[in-house]
C-alpha positions as a Markdown table, in Angstrom:
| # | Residue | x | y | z |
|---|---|---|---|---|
| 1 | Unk | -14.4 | -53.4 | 37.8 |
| 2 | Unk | -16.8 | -56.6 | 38.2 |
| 3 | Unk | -18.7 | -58.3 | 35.1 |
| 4 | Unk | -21.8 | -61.2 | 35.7 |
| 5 | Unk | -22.3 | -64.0 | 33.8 |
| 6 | Unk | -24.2 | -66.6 | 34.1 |
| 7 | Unk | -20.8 | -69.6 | 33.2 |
| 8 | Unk | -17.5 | -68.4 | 33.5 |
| 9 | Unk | -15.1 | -71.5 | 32.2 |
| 10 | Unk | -11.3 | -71.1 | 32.5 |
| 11 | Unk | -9.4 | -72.9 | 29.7 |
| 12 | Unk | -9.7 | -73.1 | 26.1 |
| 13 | Unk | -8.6 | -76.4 | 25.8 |
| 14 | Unk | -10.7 | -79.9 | 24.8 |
| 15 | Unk | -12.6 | -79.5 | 27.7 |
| 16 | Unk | -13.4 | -76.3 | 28.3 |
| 17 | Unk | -14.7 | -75.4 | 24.6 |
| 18 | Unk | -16.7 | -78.8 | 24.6 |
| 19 | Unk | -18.3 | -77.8 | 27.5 |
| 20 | Unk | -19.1 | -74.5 | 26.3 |
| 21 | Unk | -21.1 | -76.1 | 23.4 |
| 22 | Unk | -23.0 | -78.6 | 25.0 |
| 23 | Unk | -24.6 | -75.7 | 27.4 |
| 24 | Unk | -27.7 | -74.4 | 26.1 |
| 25 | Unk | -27.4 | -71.5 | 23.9 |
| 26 | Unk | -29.5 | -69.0 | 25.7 |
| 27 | Unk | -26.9 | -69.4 | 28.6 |
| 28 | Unk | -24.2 | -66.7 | 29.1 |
| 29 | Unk | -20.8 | -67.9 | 29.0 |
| 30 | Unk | -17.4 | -66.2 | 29.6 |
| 31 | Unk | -14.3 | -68.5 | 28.7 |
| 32 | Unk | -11.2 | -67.1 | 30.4 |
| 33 | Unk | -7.4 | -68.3 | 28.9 |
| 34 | Unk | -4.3 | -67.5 | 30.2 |
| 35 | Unk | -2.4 | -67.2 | 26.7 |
| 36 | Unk | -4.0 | -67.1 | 23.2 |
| 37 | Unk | -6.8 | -69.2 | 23.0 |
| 38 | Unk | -5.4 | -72.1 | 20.4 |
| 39 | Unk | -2.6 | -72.5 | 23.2 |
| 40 | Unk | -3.9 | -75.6 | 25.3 |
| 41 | Unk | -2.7 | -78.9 | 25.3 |
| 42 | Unk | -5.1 | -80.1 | 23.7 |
| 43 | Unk | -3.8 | -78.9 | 20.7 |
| 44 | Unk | -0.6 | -80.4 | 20.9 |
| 45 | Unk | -2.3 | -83.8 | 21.1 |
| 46 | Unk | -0.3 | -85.6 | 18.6 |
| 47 | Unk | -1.2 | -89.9 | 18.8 |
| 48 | Unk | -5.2 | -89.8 | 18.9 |
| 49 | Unk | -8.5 | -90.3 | 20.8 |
| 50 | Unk | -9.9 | -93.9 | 21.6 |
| 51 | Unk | -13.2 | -95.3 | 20.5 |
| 52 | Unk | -14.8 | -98.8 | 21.5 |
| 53 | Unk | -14.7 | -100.3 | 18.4 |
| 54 | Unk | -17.4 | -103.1 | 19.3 |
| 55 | Unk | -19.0 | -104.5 | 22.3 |
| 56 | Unk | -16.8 | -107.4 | 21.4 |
| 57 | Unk | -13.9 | -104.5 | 22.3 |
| 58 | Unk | -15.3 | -103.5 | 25.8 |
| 59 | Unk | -13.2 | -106.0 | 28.0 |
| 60 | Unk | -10.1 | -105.9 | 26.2 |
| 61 | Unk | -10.1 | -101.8 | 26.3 |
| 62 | Unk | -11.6 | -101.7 | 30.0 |
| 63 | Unk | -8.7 | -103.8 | 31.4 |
| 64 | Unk | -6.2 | -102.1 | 29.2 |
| 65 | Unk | -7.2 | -98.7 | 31.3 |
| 66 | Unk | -7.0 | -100.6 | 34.6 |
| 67 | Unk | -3.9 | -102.5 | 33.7 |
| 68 | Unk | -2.0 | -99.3 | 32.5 |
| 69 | Unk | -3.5 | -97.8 | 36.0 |
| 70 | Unk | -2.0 | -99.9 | 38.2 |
| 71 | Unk | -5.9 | -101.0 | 39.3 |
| 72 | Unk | -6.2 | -97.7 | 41.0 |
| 73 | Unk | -8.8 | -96.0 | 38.9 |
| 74 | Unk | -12.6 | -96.1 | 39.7 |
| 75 | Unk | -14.1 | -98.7 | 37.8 |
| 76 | Unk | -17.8 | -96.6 | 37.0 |
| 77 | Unk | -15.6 | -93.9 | 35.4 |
| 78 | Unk | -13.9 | -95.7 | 33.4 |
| 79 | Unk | -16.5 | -98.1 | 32.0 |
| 80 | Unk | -18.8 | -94.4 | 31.7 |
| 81 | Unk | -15.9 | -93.1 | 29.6 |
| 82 | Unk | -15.5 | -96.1 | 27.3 |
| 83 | Unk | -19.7 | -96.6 | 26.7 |
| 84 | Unk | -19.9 | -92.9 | 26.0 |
| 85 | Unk | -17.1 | -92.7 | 23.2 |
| 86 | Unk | -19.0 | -93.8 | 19.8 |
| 87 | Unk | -21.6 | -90.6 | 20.9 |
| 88 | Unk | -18.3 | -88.3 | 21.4 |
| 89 | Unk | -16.5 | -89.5 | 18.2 |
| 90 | Unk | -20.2 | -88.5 | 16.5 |
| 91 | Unk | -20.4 | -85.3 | 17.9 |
| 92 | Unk | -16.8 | -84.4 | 16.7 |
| 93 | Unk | -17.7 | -85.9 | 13.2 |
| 94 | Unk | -20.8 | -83.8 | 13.1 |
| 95 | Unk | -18.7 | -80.7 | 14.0 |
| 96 | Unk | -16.5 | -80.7 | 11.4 |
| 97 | Unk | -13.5 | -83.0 | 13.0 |
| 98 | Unk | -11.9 | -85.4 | 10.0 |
| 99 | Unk | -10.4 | -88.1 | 11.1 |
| 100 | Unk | -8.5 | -91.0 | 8.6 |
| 101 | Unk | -10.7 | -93.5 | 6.6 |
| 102 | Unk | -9.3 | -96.5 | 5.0 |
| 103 | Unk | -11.7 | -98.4 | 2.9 |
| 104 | Unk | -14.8 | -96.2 | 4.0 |
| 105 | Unk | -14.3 | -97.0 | 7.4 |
| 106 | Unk | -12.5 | -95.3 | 10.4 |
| 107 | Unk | -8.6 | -96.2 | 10.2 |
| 108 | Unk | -7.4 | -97.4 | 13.9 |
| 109 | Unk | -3.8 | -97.1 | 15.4 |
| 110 | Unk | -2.6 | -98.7 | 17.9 |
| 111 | Unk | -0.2 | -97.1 | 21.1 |
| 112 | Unk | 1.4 | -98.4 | 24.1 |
| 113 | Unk | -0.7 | -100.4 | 26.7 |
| 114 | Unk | -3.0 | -101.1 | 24.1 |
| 115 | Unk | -4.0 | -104.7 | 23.1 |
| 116 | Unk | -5.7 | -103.9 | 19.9 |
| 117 | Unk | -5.6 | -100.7 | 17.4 |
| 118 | Unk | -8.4 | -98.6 | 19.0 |
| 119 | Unk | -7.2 | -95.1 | 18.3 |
| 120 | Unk | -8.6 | -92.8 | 15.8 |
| 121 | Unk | -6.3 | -90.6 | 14.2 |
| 122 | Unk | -5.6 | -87.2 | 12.1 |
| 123 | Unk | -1.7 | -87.6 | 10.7 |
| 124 | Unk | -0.4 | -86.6 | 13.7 |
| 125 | Unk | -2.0 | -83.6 | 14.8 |
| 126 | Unk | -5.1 | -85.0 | 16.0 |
| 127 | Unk | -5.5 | -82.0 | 18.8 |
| 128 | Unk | -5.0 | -79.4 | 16.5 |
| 129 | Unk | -7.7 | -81.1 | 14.4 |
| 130 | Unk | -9.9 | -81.7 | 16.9 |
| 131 | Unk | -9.5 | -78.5 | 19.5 |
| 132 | Unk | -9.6 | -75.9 | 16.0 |
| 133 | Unk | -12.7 | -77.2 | 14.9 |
| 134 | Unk | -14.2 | -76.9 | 18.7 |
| 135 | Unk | -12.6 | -73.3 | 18.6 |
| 136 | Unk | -13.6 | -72.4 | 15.4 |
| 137 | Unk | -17.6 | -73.4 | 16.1 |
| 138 | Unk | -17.3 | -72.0 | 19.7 |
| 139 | Unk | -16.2 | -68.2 | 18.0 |
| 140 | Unk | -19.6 | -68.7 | 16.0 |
| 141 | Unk | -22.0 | -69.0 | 19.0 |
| 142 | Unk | -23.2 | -65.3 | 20.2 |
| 143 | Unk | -23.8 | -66.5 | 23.9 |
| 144 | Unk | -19.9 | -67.4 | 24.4 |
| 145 | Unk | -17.3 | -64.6 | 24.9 |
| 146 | Unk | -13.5 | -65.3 | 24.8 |
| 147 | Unk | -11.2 | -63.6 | 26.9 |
| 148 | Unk | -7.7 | -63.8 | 25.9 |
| 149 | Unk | -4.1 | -63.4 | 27.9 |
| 150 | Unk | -6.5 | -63.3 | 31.3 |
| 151 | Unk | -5.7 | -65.4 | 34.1 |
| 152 | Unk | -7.8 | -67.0 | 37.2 |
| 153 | Unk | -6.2 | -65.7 | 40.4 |
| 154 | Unk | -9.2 | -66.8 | 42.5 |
| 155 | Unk | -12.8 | -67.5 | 43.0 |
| 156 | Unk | -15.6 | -65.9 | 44.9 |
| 157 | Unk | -17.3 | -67.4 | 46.9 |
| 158 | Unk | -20.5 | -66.8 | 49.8 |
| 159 | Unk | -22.2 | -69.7 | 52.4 |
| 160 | Unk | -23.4 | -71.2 | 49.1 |
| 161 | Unk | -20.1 | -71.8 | 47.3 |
| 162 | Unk | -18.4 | -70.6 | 44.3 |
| 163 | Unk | -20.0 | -67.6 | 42.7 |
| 164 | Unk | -17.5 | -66.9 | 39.6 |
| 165 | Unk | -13.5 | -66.1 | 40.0 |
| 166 | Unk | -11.1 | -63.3 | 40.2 |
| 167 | Unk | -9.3 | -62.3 | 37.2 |
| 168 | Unk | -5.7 | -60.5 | 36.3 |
| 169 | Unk | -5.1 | -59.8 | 32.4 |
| 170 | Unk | -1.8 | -58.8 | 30.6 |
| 171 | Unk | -1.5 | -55.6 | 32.0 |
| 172 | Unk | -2.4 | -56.4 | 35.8 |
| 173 | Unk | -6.0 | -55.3 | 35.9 |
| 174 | Unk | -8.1 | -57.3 | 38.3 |
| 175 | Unk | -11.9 | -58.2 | 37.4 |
| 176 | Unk | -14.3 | -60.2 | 39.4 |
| 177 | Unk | -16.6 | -62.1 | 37.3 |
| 178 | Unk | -19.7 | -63.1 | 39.1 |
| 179 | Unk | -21.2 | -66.3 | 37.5 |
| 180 | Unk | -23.8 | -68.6 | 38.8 |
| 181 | Unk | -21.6 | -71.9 | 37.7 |
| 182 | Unk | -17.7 | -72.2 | 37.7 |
| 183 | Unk | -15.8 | -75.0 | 35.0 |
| 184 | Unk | -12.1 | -75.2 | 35.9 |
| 185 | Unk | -10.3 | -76.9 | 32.6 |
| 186 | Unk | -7.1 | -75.0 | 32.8 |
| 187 | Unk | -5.2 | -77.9 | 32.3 |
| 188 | Unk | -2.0 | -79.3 | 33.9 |
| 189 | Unk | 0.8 | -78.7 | 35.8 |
| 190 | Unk | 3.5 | -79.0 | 33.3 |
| 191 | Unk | 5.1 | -75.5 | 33.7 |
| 192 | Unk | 6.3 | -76.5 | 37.1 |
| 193 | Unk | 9.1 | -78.6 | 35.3 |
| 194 | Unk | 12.2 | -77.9 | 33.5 |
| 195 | Unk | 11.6 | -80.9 | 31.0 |
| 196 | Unk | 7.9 | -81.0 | 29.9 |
| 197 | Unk | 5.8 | -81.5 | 26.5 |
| 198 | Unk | 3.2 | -78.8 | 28.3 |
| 199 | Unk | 2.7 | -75.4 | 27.3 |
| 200 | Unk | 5.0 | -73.4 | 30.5 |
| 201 | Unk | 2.2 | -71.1 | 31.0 |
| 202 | Unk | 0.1 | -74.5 | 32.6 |
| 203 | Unk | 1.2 | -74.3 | 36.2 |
| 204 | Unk | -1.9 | -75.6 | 38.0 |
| 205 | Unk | -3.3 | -72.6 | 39.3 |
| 206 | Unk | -6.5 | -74.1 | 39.5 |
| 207 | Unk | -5.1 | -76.8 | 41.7 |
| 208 | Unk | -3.6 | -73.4 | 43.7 |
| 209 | Unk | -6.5 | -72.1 | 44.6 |
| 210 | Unk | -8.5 | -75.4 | 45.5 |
| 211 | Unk | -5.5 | -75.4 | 48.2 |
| 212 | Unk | -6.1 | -71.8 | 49.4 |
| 213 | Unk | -10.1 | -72.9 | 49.7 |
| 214 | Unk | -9.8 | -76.9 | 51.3 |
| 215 | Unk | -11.6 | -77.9 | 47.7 |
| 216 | Unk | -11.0 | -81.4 | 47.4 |
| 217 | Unk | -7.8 | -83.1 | 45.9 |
| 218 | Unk | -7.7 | -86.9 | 44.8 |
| 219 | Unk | -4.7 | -88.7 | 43.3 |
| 220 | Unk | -2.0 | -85.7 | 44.2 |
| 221 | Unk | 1.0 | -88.2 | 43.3 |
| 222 | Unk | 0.0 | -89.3 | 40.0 |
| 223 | Unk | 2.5 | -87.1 | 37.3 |
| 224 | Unk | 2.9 | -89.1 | 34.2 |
| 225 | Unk | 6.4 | -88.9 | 32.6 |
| 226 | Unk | 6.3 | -89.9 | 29.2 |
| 227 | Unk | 8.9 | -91.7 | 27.6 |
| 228 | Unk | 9.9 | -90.1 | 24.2 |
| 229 | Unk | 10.7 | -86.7 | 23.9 |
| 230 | Unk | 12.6 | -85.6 | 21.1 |
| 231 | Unk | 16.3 | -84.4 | 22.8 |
| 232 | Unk | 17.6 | -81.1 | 22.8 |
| 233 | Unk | 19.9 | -78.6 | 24.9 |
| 234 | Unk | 17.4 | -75.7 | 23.5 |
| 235 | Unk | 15.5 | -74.8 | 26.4 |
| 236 | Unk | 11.7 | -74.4 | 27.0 |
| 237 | Unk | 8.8 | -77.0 | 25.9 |
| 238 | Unk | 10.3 | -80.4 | 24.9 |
| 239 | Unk | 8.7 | -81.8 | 21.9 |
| 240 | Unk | 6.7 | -85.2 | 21.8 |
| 241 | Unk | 7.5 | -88.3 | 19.7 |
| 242 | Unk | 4.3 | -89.7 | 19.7 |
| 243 | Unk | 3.2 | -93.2 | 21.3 |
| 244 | Unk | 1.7 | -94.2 | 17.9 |
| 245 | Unk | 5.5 | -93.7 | 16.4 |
| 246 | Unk | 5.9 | -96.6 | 18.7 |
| 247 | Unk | 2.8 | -98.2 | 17.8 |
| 248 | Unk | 3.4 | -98.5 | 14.4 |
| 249 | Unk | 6.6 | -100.1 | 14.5 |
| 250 | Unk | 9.3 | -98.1 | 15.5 |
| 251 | Unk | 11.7 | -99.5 | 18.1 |
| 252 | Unk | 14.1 | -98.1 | 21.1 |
| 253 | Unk | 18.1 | -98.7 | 20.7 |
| 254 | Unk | 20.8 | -98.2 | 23.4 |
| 255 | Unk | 24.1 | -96.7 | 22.7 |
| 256 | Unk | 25.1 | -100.5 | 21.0 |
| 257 | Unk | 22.2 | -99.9 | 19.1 |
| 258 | Unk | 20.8 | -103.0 | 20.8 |
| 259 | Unk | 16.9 | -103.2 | 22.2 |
| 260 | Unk | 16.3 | -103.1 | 25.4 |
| 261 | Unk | 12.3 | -102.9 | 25.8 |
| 262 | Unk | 8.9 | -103.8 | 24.8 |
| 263 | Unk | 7.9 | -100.5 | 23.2 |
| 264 | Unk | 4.3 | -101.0 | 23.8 |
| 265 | Unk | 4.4 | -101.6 | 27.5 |
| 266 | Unk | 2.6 | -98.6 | 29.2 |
| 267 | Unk | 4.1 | -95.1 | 29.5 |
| 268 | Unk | 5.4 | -95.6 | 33.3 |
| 269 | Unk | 7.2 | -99.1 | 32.4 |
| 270 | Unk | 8.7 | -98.5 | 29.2 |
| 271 | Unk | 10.0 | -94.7 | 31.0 |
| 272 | Unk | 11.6 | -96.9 | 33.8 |
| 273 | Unk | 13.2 | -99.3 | 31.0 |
| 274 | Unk | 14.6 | -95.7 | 29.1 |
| 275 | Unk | 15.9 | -94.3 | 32.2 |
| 276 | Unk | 17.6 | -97.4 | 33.9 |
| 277 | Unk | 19.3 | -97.9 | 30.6 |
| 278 | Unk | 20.4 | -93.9 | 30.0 |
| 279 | Unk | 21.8 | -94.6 | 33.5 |
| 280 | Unk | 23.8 | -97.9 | 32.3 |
| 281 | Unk | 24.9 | -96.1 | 29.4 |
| 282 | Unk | 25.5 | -92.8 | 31.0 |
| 283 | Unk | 24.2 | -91.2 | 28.2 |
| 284 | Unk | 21.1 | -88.4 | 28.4 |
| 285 | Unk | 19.2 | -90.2 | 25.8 |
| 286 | Unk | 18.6 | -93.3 | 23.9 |
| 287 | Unk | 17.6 | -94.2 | 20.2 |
| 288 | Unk | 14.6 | -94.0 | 18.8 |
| 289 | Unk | 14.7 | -95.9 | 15.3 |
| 290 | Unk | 11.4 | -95.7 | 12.6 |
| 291 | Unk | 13.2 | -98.1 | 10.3 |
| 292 | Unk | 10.6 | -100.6 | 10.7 |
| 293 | Unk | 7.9 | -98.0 | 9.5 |
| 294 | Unk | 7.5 | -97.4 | 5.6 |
| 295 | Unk | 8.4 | -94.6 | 4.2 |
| 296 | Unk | 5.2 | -94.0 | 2.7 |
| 297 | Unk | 3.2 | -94.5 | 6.1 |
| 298 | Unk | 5.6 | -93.0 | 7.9 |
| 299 | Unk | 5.5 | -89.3 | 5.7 |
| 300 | Unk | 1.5 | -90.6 | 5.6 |
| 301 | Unk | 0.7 | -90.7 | 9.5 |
| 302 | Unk | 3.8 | -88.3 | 11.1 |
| 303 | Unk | 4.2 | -85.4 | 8.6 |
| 304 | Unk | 4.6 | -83.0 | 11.9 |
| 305 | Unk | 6.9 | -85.6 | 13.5 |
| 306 | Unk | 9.0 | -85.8 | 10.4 |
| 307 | Unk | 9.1 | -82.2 | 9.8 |
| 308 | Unk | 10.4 | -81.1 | 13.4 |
| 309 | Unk | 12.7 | -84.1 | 13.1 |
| 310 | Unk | 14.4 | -82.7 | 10.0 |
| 311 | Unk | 14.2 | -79.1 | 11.0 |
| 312 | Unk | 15.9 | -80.4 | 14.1 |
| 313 | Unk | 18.7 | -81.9 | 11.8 |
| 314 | Unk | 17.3 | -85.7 | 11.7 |
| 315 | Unk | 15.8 | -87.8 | 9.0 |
| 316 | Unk | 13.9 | -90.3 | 10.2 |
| 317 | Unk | 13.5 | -91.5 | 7.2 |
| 318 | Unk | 17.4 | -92.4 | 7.3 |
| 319 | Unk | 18.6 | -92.0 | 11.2 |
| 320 | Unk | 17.2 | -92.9 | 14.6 |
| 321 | Unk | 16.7 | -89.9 | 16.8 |
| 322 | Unk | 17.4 | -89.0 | 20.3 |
| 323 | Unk | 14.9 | -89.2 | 23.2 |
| 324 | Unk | 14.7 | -88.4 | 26.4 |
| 325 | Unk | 11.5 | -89.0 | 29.0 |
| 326 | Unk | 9.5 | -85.7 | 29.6 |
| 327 | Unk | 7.0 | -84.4 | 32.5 |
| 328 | Unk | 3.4 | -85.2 | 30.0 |
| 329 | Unk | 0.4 | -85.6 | 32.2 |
| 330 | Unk | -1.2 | -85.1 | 35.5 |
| 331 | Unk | -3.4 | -88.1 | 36.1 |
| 332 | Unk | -4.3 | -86.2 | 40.2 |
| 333 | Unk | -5.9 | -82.9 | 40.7 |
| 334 | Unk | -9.1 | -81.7 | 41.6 |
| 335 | Unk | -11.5 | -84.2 | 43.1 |
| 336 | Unk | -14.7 | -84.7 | 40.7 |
| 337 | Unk | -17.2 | -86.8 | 40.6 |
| 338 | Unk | -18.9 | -88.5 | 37.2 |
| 339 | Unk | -20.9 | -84.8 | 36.4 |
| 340 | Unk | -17.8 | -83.1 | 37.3 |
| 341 | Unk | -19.2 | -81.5 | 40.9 |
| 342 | Unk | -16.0 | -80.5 | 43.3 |
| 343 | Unk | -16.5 | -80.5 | 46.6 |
| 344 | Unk | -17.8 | -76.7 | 46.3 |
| 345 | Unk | -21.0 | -76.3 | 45.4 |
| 346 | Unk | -21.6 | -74.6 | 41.9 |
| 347 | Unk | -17.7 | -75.4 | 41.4 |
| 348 | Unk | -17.1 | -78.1 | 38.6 |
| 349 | Unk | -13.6 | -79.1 | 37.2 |
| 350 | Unk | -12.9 | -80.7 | 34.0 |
| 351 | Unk | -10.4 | -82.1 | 32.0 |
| 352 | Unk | -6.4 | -82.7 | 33.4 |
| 353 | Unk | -7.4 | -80.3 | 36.1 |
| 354 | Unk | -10.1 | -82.9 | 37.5 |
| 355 | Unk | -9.2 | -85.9 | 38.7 |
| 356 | Unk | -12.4 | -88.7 | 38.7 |
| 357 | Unk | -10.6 | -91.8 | 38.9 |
| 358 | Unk | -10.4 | -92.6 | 35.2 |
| 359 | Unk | -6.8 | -92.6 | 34.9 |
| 360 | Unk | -5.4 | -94.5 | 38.1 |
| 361 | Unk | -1.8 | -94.4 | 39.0 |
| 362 | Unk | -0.9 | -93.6 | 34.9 |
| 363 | Unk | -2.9 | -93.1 | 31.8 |
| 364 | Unk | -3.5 | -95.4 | 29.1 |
| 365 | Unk | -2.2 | -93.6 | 25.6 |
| 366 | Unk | -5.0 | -91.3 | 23.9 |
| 367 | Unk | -7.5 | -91.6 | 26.9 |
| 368 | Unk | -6.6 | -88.0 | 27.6 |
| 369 | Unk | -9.1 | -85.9 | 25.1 |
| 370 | Unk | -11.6 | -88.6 | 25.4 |
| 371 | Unk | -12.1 | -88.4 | 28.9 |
| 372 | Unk | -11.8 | -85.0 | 28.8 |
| 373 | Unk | -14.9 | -84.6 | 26.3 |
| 374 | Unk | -17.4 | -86.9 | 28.0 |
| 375 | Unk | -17.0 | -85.8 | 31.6 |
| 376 | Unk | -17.2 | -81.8 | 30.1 |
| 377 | Unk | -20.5 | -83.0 | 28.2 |
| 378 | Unk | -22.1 | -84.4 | 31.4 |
| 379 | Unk | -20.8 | -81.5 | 33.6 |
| 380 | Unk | -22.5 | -79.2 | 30.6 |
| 381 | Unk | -25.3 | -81.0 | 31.1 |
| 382 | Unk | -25.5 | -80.8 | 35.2 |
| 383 | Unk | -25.5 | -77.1 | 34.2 |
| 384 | Unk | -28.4 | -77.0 | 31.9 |
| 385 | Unk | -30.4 | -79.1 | 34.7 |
| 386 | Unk | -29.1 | -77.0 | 37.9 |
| 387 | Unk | -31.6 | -74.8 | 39.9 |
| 388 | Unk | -30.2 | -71.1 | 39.7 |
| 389 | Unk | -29.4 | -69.3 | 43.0 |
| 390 | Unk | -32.1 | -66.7 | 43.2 |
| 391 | Unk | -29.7 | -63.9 | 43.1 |
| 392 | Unk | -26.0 | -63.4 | 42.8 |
| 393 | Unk | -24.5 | -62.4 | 46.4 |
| 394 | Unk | -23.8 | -58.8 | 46.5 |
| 395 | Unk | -19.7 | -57.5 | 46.3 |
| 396 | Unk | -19.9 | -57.4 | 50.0 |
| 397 | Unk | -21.1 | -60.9 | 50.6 |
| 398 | Unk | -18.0 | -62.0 | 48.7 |
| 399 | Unk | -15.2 | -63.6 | 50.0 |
| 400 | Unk | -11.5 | -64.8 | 48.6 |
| 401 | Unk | -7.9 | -65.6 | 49.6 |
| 402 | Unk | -5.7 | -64.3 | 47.6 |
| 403 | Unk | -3.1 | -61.1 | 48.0 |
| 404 | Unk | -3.5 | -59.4 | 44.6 |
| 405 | Unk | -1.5 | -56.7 | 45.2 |
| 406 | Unk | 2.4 | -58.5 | 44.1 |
| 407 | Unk | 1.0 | -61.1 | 41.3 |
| 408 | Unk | 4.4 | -62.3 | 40.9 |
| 409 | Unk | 4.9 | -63.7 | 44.5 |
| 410 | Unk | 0.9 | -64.8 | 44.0 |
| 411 | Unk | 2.8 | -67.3 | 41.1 |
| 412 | Unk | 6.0 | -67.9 | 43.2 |
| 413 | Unk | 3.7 | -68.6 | 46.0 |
| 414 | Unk | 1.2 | -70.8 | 44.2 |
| 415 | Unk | 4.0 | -72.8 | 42.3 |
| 416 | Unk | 5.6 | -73.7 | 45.5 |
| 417 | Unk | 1.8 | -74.9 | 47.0 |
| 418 | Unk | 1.3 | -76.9 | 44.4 |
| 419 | Unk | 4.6 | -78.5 | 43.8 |
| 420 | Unk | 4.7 | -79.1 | 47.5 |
| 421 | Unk | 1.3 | -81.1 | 47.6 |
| 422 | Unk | 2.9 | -83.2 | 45.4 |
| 423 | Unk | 5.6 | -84.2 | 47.2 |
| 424 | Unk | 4.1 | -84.6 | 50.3 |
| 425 | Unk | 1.3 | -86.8 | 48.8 |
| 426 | Unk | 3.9 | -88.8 | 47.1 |
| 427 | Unk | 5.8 | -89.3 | 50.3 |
| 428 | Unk | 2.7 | -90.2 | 51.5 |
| 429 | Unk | 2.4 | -92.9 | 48.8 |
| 430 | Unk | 5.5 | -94.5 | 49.6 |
């Protein structure tokens, strides 16, 4: 069974379903997602996206991303990402996405590592808000085809490079889909860990199967822990407190209900500061406390938060909560430069599967989804420009690495690449 198309994008996330829509229309696209497609990331996204609020802004936000980096990111990405966010936060605005006005005028939060508010917001659901409209617009456009509960095992590939990607669905069947340009934004690795915020079904297959093909990694050692999860014995996906909880006001206790931190240092320091002192008070958790907040603003901005809270059996309102650092975000993966191009030709990767530098050694709070949208927009764009092949390569001029025949040692096996990559680059790193 083989299908042609002319894009094939896996992931249904931020990235993927921007790209989709800044492709021109009379372009055939396939979008591939391993679960249902409202099941990204993406749509967790709780705190916000950034936006340069003024030229006077541009300094203070471009060393806030290096600082919160560790000065390991690549300077022209970030300053592209920062420039190109008042034309992303217009696009998103002219697609239907509502973010919060006071006054007549965007309302800004602010989050850890940041010097100034910056961050606009929807209550706390700004992914849902932002990823359902995407969704919603991308379901209306006839060229674009969703394929649910279907998973990338591979790509094919000929002497030119990547010519589409090998799929399995829910019941086993494997499809090659021939396309004349390949998007990886599958996402991140987050399902390798016991204690994440990801989705489990995000294991960085994409990552897997650069490995299997020498595709270019960059940044391998990079995993961001983030520092408030709510805790809870229940197993699966841990659920986020967000950084603008922390932003507003709301403070970190040990045991003796005593600070210990700045809560708006960046994610790695203030994860450091929560897991020496869980150590000193050989507890699994410390205090988060929303006191500070008002009531008002704090039902206002965190109805989700608050609701999970109390379904959990906590009033924030009343009681500080539990938390517990959780695996959040993969700052490495697969090299990209600032259209997206891999080191495969007709291969691009977008979103937490790329890594172009942005991010450095740890992300700055809500840089995620925005550098996510303007590198899919300029890798839809290096599309829409790219000279076609003149023909697809024939079934027999294709080539892939993969053993299709046990797909549950294909995951065992591909889990245990990536997972091992890691390691070994971060014991290259020290």
């Amino acid at each position: 069974m083989e299908r042609e198309t002319e894009v094939v994008i896996v992931g249904t996330g931020a990235a993927g379903l921007f790209c989709a829509l800044q492709i021109p229309e009379h372009k055939k696209i396939t979008i591939i997602t391993k679960d249902a497609a409202k099941n990204s990331d993406s749509f967790l996204a709780q705190g916000g996206i950034c936006m340069l609020r003024s030229e006077e802004d541009f300094a203070s936000y471009y060393e806030d991303t290096m600082k919160a980096g560790h000065y390991r990111n690549d300077p022209k990405a970030v300053e592209l990402m920062i420039r190109s966010s008042r034309e992303i936060v217009d696009l998103l605005t002219a697609y239907g996405v509502e973010f919060e006005y006071r006054k007549g005028e965007f309302a800004f939060t602010r989050e850890g590592g940041h010097s100034m508010p910056r961050i606009l917001f929807h209550e706390d659901v700004v992914g849902k808000e932002i990823t359902g409209k995407l969704l919603e617009l991308v379901k209306t456009r006839a060229n674009i085809n969703i394929c649910e509960y279907t998973e990338m095992i591979d790509i094919l590939c000929d002497e030119d490079g990547c010519c589409g990607v090998v799929t399995a669905d829910a019941q086993g069947q494997i499809t090659a889909v021939r396309a004349e340009h390949t998007v990886f934004a599958s996402g991140g690795i987050g399902g390798l860990y016991q204690h994440s915020t990801n989705f489990p079904h995000l294991t960085g297959d994409a990552i897997a199967v650069a490995l299997r093909h020498n595709i270019q990694l960059k940044d391998m050692a990079y995993v961001q822990i983030h520092p408030t999860t709510l805790y809870s014995e229940k197993p699966g996906r841990k659920f986020l407190i967000s950084e603008s909880v922390r932003g507003e006001g709301a403070v970190l206790y040990n045991e003796k209900m005593e600070r210990f931190v700045d809560e708006l240092l960046p994610r790695d320091l203030v994860t450091s500061a929560i897991e020496k002192q869980m150590e000193e008070d050989g507890k699994p958790y410390v205090w988060l406390s929303m006191e500070h907040i008002p009531k008002e603003d704090l039902l206002g901005h965190f109805p989700n938060i608050c609701q999970r809270c109390l379904e959990e059996g906590y009033d924030v309102t009343k009681e500080c909560i539990p938390v517990v650092p959780g695996q959040h975000y993969f700052m490495g993966g697969i090299r990209a430069d600032l259209r997206g191009r891999t080191s495969m030709e007709k291969l691009y990767a977008i979103g937490e599967t790329s890594c172009n530098g942005v991010h450095g050694a740890n992300r700055l709070a809500s840089n995620s989804l925005l550098e996510s949208l303007v590198f899919a927009k300029r890798a839809a764009e290096d599309i829409g420009n790219d000279k076609p092949r003149r023909k697809l390569p024939e079934e027999s001029q294709v080539f892939c690495e993969a053993d299709y025949t046990d797909l549950d040692k294909l995951h065992q096996e591909n889990r245990k690449l990536v997972l091992e990559e890691i390691e070994r680059m971060k014991n290259e790193h020290e």
